[in-house]
C-alpha positions, 0 to 999 in steps of 0.5 A: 828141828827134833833129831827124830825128824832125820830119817836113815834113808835121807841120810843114805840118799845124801851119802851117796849123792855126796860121795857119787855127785850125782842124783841120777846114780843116787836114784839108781844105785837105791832103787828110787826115782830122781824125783824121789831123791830129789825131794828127800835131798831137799827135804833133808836141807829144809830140816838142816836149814842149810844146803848140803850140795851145790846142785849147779855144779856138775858134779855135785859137789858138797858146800862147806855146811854138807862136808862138816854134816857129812863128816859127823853124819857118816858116823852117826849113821854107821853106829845106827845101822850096827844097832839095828842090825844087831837087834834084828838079827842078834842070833842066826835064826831071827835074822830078818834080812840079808841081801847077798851077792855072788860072781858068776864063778859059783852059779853052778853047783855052790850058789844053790846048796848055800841057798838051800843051807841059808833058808834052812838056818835062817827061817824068818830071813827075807833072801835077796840074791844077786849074780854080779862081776866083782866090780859090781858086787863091791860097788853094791856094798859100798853104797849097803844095797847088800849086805854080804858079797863074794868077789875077787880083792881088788887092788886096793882094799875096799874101805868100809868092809870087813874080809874074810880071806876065802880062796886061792884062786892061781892064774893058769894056761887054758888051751885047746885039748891036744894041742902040740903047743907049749904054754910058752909058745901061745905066750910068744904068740907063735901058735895058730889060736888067738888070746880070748881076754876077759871084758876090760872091766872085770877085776880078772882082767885087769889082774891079767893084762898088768902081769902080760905087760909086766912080761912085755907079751904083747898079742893082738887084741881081737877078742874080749868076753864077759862070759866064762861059759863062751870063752871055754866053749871057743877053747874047746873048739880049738878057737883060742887060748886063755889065761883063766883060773882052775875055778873058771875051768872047774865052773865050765864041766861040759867042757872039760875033755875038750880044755886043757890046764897048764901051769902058768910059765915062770913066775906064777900070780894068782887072785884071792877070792874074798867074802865082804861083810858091811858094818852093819851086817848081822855077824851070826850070818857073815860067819854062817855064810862064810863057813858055808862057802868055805865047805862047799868050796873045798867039795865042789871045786877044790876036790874035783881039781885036785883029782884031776890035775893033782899039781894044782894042790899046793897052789889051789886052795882055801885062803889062810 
């Protein structure tokens, strides 16, 4: 076998297949048919002259000749991604490609200027654009079905992937406007309104629902919402109460007369908001985009905030 015969894509199909022990999510998370990966994954083990996974086992697991080629693979890979990225897009306006993803949080107002900005800089760049849940854009990056992501830090930092640090992000009290309730009494439970929590999911509501359990406060559990838009719309119709962020409320302008902010009782938390770049990424763009969010960031949603809840300034701000 000529190691020219090994293509990047059946090393990445591998790759996944290996870490996710599945052909079907490997077919997904690549976009291709599980005919399609089935055949590369055995072709792979034709070339090899071994086989790499035990496709009886479910889930798939790695045999002990795939564990030493993935071991020596990953790397391999790692150092051919770098080299063609770096030759691709060596400065900012070759670069040829970048797939980028963004959460919801940003689909206003910062979304389209940066798009705007990156077809500027970058003339002969291919754009792919997705809105997704942190989860998500993470598990996209993980599997190099993108290239940049933006998304809240996870508990645990995501192997693989270089940070960069971006937003402060403090949890806050969002309530009815006008409400004679204090923040302490939603906690407590004893105002009307019920407690909208965000899609069991999301990184937000797990952040969430650990620090209610840590101050024990235990309320009835009737809604859960995915969308940041319907959850502000019910607070505004006086239909509920919500832990949330400035940058939730600050996304949701249509209801801000009708949405009052609080400061989090006792001991505040907060959520960081990060940019994550895969290894291969192209630096020139990474910083190019990092510098980018970081200034529409700041005129977009910390200015207004600010202005309008003056004792949010130390608290919501750009990462250091």
């Amino acid at each position: 076998m000529q190691i020219a015969d090994l293509s990047m894509r059946r090393l990445e199909l591998f790759q996944i297949a290996a870490s996710t022990g599945s052909v079907q999510t490997a077919a997904r998370e690549s976009g291709l048919s599980i005919s399609t990966v089935s055949h590369h994954l055995r072709k792979l083990d034709e070339q090899i002259g071994v086989s790499l996974l035990d496709h009886s086992r479910r889930p798939m697991v790695l045999t002990p000749e795939g564990a030493i080629f993935l071991k020596h693979s990953a790397g391999a890979l790692k150092l051919l991604r770098k080299a063609q990225a770096e030759a691709a897009g060596g400065s900012l306006a070759g670069t040829r490609q970048l797939r980028l993803g963004l959460i919801e949080d940003f689909d206003s107002e910062i979304a389209p200027e940066l798009a705007v900005a990156l077809a500027d800089a970058m003339p002969k760049c291919g754009f792919t654009h997705y809105n997704r849940a942190s989860h998500e854009i993470l598990g996209l990056l993980r599997n190099r079905n993108l290239d940049l992501g933006l998304a809240a830090q996870p508990d645990t930092s995501p192997a693989g992937l270089q940070e960069m640090p971006l937003l402060r992000d403090p949890f806050v009290i969002a309530v009815p406007a006008g409400s004679d309730f204090t923040p302490e009494d939603f906690l407590s439970g004893k105002a009307p309104q019920p407690l909208l929590r965000y899609s069991p999911q999301q990184i937000i509501s797990t952040r969430i629902e650990t620090q209610l359990k840590r101050l024990k406060v235990a309320l009835p559990q009737r809604f859960e919402i995915e969308s940041n838009q319907t959850m502000m719309a019910m607070i505004a119709a006086g239909a509920g109460w919500a832990v949330t962020t400035p940058l939730c409320y600050i996304r949701a302008g249509r209801f801000h007369g009708q949405v009052q902010l609080h400061p989090f009782p006792g001991k505040g938390f907060v959520r960081y908001l990060s940019l994550y770049a895969t290894e291969d990424c192209p630096e020139s763009a990474a910083q190019m985009v990092e510098a980018s969010l970081r200034n529409l960031i700041a005129l977009r949603a910390l200015q207004p905030a600010h202005e309008a809840m003056p004792w949010l300034e130390d608290s919501f701000r750009l990462a250091d």
